[in-house]
Structure formats: C-alpha cells, structure tokens
C-alpha positions in Angstrom: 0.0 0.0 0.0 3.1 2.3 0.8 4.7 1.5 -2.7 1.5 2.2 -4.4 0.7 5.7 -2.4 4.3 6.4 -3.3 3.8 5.5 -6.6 0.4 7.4 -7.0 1.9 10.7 -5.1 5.0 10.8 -8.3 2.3 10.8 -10.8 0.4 13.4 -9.2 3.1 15.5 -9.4 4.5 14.5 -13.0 0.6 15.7 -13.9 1.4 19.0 -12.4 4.8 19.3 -13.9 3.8 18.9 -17.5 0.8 21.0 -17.1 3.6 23.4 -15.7 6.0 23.4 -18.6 2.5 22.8 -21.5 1.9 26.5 -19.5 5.3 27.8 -20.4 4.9 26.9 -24.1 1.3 28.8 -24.2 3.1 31.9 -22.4 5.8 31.7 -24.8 2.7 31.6 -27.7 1.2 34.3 -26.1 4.7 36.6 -25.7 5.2 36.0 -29.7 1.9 37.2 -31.0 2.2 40.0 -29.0 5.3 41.4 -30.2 3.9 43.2 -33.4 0.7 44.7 -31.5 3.0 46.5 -28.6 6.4 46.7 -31.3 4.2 48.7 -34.0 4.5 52.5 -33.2 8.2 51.5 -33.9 8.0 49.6 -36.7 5.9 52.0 -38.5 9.2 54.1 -37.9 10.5 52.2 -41.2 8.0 50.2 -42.2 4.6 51.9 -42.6 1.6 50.2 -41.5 -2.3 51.9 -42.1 -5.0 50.2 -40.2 -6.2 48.0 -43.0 -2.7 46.4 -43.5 -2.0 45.9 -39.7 -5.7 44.0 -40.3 -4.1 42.5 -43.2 -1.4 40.9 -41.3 -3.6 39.7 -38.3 -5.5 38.3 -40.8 -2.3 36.9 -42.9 -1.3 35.0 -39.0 -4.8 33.9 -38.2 -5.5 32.6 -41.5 -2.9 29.9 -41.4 -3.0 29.6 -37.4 -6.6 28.8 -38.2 -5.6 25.8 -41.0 -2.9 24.8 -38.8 -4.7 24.5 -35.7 -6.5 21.9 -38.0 -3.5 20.5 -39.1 -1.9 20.2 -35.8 -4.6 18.0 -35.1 -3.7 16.2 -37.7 0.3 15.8 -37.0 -0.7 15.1 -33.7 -3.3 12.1 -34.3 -0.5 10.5 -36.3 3.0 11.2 -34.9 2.1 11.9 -31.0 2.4 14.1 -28.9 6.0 14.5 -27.8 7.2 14.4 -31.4 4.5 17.1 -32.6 4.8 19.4 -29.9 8.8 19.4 -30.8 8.5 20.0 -34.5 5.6 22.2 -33.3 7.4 24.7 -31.1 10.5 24.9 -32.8 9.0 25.7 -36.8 7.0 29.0 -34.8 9.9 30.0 -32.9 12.0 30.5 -36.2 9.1 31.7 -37.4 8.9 34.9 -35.3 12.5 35.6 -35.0 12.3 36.2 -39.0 10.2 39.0 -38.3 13.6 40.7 -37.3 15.0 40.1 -41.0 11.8 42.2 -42.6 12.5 45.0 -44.9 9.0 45.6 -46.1 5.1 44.5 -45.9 5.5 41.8 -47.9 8.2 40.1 -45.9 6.0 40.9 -42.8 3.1 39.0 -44.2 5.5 35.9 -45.0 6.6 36.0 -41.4 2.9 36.2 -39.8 2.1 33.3 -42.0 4.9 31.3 -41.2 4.3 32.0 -37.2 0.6 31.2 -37.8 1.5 27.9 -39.4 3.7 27.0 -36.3 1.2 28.2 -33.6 -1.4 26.3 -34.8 -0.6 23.5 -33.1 0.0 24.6 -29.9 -3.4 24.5 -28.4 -4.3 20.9 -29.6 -0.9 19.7 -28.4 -1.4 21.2 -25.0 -5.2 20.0 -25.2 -3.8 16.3 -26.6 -1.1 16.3 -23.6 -3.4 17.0 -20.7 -6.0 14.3 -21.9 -3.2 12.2 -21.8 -2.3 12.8 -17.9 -5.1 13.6 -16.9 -8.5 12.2 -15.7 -11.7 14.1 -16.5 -12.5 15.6 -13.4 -9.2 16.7 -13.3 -9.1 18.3 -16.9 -11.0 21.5 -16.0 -8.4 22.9 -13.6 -5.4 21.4 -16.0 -6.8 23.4 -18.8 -7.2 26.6 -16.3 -3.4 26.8 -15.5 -2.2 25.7 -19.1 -5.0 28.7 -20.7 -3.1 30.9 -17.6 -0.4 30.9 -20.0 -1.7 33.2 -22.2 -1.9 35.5 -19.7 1.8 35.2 -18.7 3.2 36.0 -22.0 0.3 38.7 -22.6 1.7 40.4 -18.6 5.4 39.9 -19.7 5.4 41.6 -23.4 4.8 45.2 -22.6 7.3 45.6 -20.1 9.6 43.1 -21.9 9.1 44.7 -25.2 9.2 48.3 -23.7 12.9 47.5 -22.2 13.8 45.9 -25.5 12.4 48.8 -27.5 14.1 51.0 -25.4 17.8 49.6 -24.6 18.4 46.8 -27.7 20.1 48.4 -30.4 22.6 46.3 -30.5 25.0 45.8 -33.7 23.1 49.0 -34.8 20.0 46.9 -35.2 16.3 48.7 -34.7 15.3 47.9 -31.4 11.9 46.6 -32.8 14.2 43.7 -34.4 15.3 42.6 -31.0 11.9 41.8 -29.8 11.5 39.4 -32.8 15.1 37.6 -32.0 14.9 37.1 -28.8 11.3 36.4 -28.0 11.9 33.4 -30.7 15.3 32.4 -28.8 12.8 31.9 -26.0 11.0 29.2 -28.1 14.0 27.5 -29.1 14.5 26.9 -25.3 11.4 25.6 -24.6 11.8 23.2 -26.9 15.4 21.7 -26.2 13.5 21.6 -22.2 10.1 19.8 -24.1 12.8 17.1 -25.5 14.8 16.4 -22.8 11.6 16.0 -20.5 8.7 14.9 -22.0 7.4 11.4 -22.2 3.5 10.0 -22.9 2.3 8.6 -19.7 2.3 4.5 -19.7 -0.9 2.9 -20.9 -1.9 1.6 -17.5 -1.1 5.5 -16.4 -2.9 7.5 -18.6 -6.3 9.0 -18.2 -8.7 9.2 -20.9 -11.7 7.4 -21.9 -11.1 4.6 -24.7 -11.6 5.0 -28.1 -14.2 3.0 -29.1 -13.5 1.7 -32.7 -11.4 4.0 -35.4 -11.3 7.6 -35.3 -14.2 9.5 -36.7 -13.3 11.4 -39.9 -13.5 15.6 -40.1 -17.4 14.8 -42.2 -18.3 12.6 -39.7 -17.5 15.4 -36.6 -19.3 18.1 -39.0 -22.5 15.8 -39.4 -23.0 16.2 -35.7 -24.8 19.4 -34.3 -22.9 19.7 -31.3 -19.6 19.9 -33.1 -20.8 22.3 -35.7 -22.5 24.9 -32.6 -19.1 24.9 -30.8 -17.0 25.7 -33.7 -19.9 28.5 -34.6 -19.8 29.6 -30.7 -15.5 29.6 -30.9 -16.2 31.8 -34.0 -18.0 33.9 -32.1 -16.1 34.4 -28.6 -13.1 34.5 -30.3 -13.8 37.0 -33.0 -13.9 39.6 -29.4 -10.8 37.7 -28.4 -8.9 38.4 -30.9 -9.6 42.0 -31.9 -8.7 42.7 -28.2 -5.4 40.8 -27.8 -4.6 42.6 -31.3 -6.0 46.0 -31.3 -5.9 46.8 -27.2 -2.4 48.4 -27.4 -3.4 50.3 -30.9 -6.8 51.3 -28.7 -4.4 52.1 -25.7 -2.1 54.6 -27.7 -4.6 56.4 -30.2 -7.4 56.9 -27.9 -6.3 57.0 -25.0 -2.4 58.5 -25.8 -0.2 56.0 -23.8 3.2 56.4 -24.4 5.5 53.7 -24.0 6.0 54.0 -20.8 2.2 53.4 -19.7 2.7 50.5 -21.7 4.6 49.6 -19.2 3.8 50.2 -16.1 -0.4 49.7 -16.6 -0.7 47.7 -19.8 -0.1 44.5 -18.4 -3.4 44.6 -16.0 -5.6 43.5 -18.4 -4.0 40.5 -19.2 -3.1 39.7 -16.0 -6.8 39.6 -15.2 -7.1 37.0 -18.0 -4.9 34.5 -16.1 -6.9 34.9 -12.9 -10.2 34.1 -15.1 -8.3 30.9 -16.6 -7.8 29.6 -13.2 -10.9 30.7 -12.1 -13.2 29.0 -14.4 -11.7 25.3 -14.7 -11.5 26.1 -11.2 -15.2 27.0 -10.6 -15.9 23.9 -13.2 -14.0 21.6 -11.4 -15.6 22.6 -8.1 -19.1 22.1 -9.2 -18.1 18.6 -10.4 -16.9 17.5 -7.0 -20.1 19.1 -5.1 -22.4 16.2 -7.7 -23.1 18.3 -10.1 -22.9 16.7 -14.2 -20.3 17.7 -16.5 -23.1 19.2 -18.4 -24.2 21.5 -15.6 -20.9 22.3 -14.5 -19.7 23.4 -18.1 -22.5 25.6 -18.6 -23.1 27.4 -15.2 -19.4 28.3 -16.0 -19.6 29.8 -19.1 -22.7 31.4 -18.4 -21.1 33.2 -15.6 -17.9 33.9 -17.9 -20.3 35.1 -20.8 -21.8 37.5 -18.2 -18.2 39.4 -17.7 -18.0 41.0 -21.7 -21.1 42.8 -22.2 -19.3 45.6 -20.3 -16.9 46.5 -22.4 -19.1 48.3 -24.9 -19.5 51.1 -21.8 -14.8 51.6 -22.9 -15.3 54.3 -25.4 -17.3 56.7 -22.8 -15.3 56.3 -19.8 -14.0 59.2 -18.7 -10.4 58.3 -17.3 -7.4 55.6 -18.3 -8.4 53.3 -15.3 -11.9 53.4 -16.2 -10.7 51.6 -19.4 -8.3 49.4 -17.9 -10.7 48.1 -15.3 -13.7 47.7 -17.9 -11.2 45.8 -19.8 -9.4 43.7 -17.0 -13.2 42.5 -16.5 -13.3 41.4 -20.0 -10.3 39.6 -20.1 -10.8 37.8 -17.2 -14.0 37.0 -18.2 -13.4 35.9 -21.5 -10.2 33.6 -20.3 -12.3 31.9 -17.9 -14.4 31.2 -21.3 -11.6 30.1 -23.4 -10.5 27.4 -20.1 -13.9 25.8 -20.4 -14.4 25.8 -24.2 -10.7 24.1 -24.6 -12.3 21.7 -22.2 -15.1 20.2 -24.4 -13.8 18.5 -27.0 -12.2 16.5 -23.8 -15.7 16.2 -23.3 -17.2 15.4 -26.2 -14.7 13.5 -28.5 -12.8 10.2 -27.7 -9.2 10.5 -27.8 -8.4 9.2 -31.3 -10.6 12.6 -32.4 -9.6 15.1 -30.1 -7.1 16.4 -32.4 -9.2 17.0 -35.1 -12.2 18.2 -33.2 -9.9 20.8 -31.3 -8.5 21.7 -34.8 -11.9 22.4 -36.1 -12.6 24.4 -32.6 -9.8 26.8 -32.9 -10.0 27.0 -37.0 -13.7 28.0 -36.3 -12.0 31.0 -33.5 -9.5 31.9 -35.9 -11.7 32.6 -38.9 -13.6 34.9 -36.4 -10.8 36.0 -35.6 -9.9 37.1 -39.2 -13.9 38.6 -40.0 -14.1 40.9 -36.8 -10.3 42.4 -37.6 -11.2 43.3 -41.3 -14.2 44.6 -39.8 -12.0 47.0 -37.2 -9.7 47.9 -39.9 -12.2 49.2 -42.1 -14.7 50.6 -39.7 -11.5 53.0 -38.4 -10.5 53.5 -42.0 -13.9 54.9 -42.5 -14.2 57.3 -39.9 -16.3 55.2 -37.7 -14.0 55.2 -34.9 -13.7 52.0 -31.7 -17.1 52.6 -30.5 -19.2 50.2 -32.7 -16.6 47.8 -33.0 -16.5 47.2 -29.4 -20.8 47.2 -29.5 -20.7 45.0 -31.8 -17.7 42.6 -29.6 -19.3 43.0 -26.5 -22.4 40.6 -27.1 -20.8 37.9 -29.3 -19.9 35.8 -26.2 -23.6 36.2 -24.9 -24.7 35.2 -28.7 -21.8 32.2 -28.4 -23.5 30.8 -25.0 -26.5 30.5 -26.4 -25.5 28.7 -29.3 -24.0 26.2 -26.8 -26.4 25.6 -25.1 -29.0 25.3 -28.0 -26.8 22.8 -30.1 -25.2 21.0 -27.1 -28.4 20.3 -25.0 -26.4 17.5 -23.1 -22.2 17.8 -23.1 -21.5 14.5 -22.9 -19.0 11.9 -24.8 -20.3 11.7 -28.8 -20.3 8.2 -30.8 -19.5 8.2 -34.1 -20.2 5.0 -36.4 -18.8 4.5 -39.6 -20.8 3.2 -42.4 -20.0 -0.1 -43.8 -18.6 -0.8 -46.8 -20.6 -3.3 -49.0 
C-alpha cells in the first residue's frame, strides 16, 4: 500500500509538472503574437503600417493559425504528442524571429504566415497532452493553469518589449528587431527543455476514456450538431478575443495617448486579469463537479457566468479616465479567459481521444476565422471614420450570442459516438 501511495503521489506531481511546462509553451505563444501589436508604433518608424494592412497581417497569422490548428490535429493524431509538440514549437519560434529580418510588408506577411503555421498547433498539443495525464475531473483545472499561459506572455510583453524597444540596439540593429530575435530564442528553449523531458504517460497510467473503434473522420465530426455549434460559438467568442489581444495596445495609444511607458507600467493589467479568469473557471468547473453536479451543468453554469463578464466593455469608449478603461477591460479579459479554459475543455468532453485532435483543430480554426472577419471589420470601420465605438458594441455581445449557441446545439455535453458506415 506504501509503494502504491508512493507511486500514485509521483504521478500526481509528473501531472502538475507537465501542465507546468504545457503552461510555459502557451506563455511563450502568447509573448510571440504579441510582439507586433505592442512593437508597431516602432516599426511604423521604417515600415509603414495603415489600419487595413495591420488588419491585413492579423489576418495573414490567423489565416494559417486557423488551418494549422486543424493540421496540428492532424500531426498530432499520427505522430504523437511528444514528437509534434517538438517539430511544433520549434518551426514557430523561427518563425517569429524572422520578423527581425523584414524589410517591407510583404516580408512581414510571410513572417505572420509562417508563425501562424507553427502556432497552430499549440493548443491541440497542450489539449492532446493534458488528456493524456489527466482524468476528466481533473481536466477542467489542468486546462485553467495551461490557458493561464496566455496570460503570462500577454503580462510579460509590454514591459519586456518596452525594455527591448528601449535599450536593444545592438550591432546597430532597430530595437523593434530585437523583440523578434529574442522572443523566438525563448521558443527555441522551450523546446530543447520539451525534448529532454517529456514522455507520454504509460498505458496503465494514462487518463482518458477509450476509443471506441477507429477515429471518426473531419465529415463525420461536421455531421454532428454539437460539433458544428461549438465551432460556430469559438467563431464567435473568439472573434472579441482576438480583436482585443490585437488591437488593445493600438486602442491604448490612439485613444487614450499612452506612451511607451504606460505601456509599461499599466498595460499588463488587463491581461493579468485574463490568467486569474483561466484559473478561475476550470476552477469554478471543477468545483461544481466534485459538489455532484454533471459535466453538463458544471460546463455551462461556467460559461454562463464567464459570458456575463463582456457585455461591459461596450461602456470603454465613454469612460471618462485611463483606469476606467483598464478596469472595464481587465473584467473582460478575465471574463473571456475563464471562457476560453472551459471551451478548450469540451472536446475533452465530447470526442474520444483518437478525435480530439481533429475536433480541437476544427474548434480553434472556427476561432480563428472569427478572428480574421471581426479584424477586417476594425480595420475598415477606423478607415472609415467610424472610430472604436461600434466595433466594441458589436464585440461585447458575441460571447452572450456564443452561449447561447451552446447551449441550443449541445443540450447534453456528454461523450459523442461516431459510427462508420459499412462498406458493402
């Protein structure tokens, strides 16, 4: 009984530690695509950038991340997890330090496709790892601290870029180069640490519901309602999402006239809001589980509450002083991570293993395409005159629009079977 308690205690804590270090990757994720948003003032320095081209180039990363996150799936599904998450992690980390090499739009656009390409597989390689280690009622809170991650790259760029911007002109480089070159060396890093490390749990170890039969194709996911509503609610939630992470800092310094320093010293609130909402929903989740409550009640009561947190954000363009905006947008963020921990959750729900790549794919190619629509929609409206102010109406009720798509195409979140036809 002493062996097997010891034994049982080392696996708890090998859970922990790979959640711990899947965490570190997303941060590092979440650093990257957040160099050109808080690097752009000095970019524009020698390469101009309008508001439909920076659009252009959100679009030109999500675009691929979108495919990718697909594709990930994919890689992942055949070559596993340790493998993917290598070849994964270094191709994007490569990928953003060319950034520093760019002489022109064109080059830029290369480089945000080639960094979507390699992100894309982040999330279904963290989702794919933590089904692997962990046991359902477990996933919730795994999820919470890996989706934290986001939040700890989005805290450490401004003041990381900011320093960069400020004191790296080395080998008479532009500073804004820097930020590129070393935010990928951090990458690189990860993933000597993600080789040296990681290995898949034993069979008898890992946590995860068997597949039942062979894995159910991308048509046969679509055919089913419940797949279809959570890619359309991801569309949704994460069309706010991403016009936030990517236009808060543009927000910040036009309308609000932050100078670098700011950026600094307050911009980081926001997003360190969004890690206390990561934890706080698989947290909340995970607690109604262990109080009796289903998986279906306990998903929902948590992203009902998380839905609850955006509609506020439409009140940003009339507030009448800087912490006024940060605080309406700190509740957002927090909000809309605590979102983002339980909808990674589902397809641990919903799929069996041999699928969860592909359904997670389909999730987060849903999210980026949103994504992609609500940033040509910003970078047009401000090109027009229009101004923030119905761009942020219009973000402010998609999560509410998202719930209720969940809850009228998922009626019971539960696992899915999917049975091939036979061939006569």
């Amino acid at each position: 009984m002493e062996a097997m308690t010891s034994a049982g205690a080392r696996l708890y804590a090998g859970r922990w530690a790979i959640a711990a270090m899947i965490t570190v990757a997303i941060a590092i994720s979440y650093l990257d695509r957040q160099t050109l948003p808080w690097a752009i003032k000095y970019i524009e320095a020698d390469i101009p950038i309008g508001n439909q081209t920076k659009a252009f180039l959100d679009s030109a990363f999500l675009a691929t991340y979108g495919l990718m996150y697909l594709g990930g799936g994919w890689l992942l599904d055949r070559v596993g997890t340790r493998r993917g998450f290598l070849a994964i992690m270094i191709f994007w980390s490569l990928a953003c330090a060319s950034h520093g090499v760019a002489g022109g739009i064109a080059a830029l656009v290369v480089s945000r496709l080639l960094l979507g390409v390699g992100e894309g597989g982040g999330f279904p390689a963290a989702t794919r790892a933590i089904a692997e280690w962990f046991p359902p009622q477990r996933r919730a809170a795994a999820m919470g601290l890996v989706n934290a991650g986001t939040a700890v790259g989005a805290v450490i760029a401004p003041p990381l870029i900011a320093g960069i911007l400020a004191y790296g002109h080395w080998f008479d480089l532009a500073s804004w180069r820097w930020v590129f070159f070393i935010t990928g060396g951090f990458g690189l890093l990860w993933a000597l640490w993600w080789f040296l490390t990681y290995r898949t749990p034993p069979h008898e170890q890992a946590h995860g519901e068997a597949d039942a039969g062979p894995a159910p194709t991308i048509a046969m996911l679509l055919s089913r309602r419940e797949v279809r509503g959570l890619v359309a609610a991801k569309f949704m939630s994460d069309g706010a999402w991403y016009f936030y992470l990517f236009w808060l800092p543009k927000y910040l310094f036009e309308a609000h006239g932050f100078d670098l320093k700011q950026a600094a010293t307050i911009g980081w609130i926001p997003y360190a809001a969004s890690g206390v909402g990561s934890l706080c929903g698989g947290w909340l989740s995970s607690r109604l589980l262990s109080t009796g409550r289903s998986v279906d009640a306990a998903r929902k009561i948590a992203l009902g509450l998380s839905a609850a947190c955006m509609p506020w954000v439409m009140l940003a363009p009339s507030a009448a002083s800087v912490a006024a905006v940060i605080t309406i947008f700190s509740l957002a963020f927090f909000g809309q991570q605590s979102w983002s921990t339980l909808v990674m959750t589902l397809p641990t729900d919903l799929a069996p293993r041999s699928a969860l790549g592909r359904l997670a794919g389909l999730v987060g190619l849903g999210g980026a395409f949103g994504g992609i629509v609500m940033g040509q929609a910003a970078g047009w409206a401000l090109d027009a005159g229009l101004g923030y102010t119905p761009v942020l109406t219009l973000a402010a009720t998609l999560h509410l629009i998202a719930f209720g798509l969940i809850c009228l195409c998922i009626p019971r979140i539960s696992q899915l079977t999917f049975i091939r036809k036979a061939v006569p």
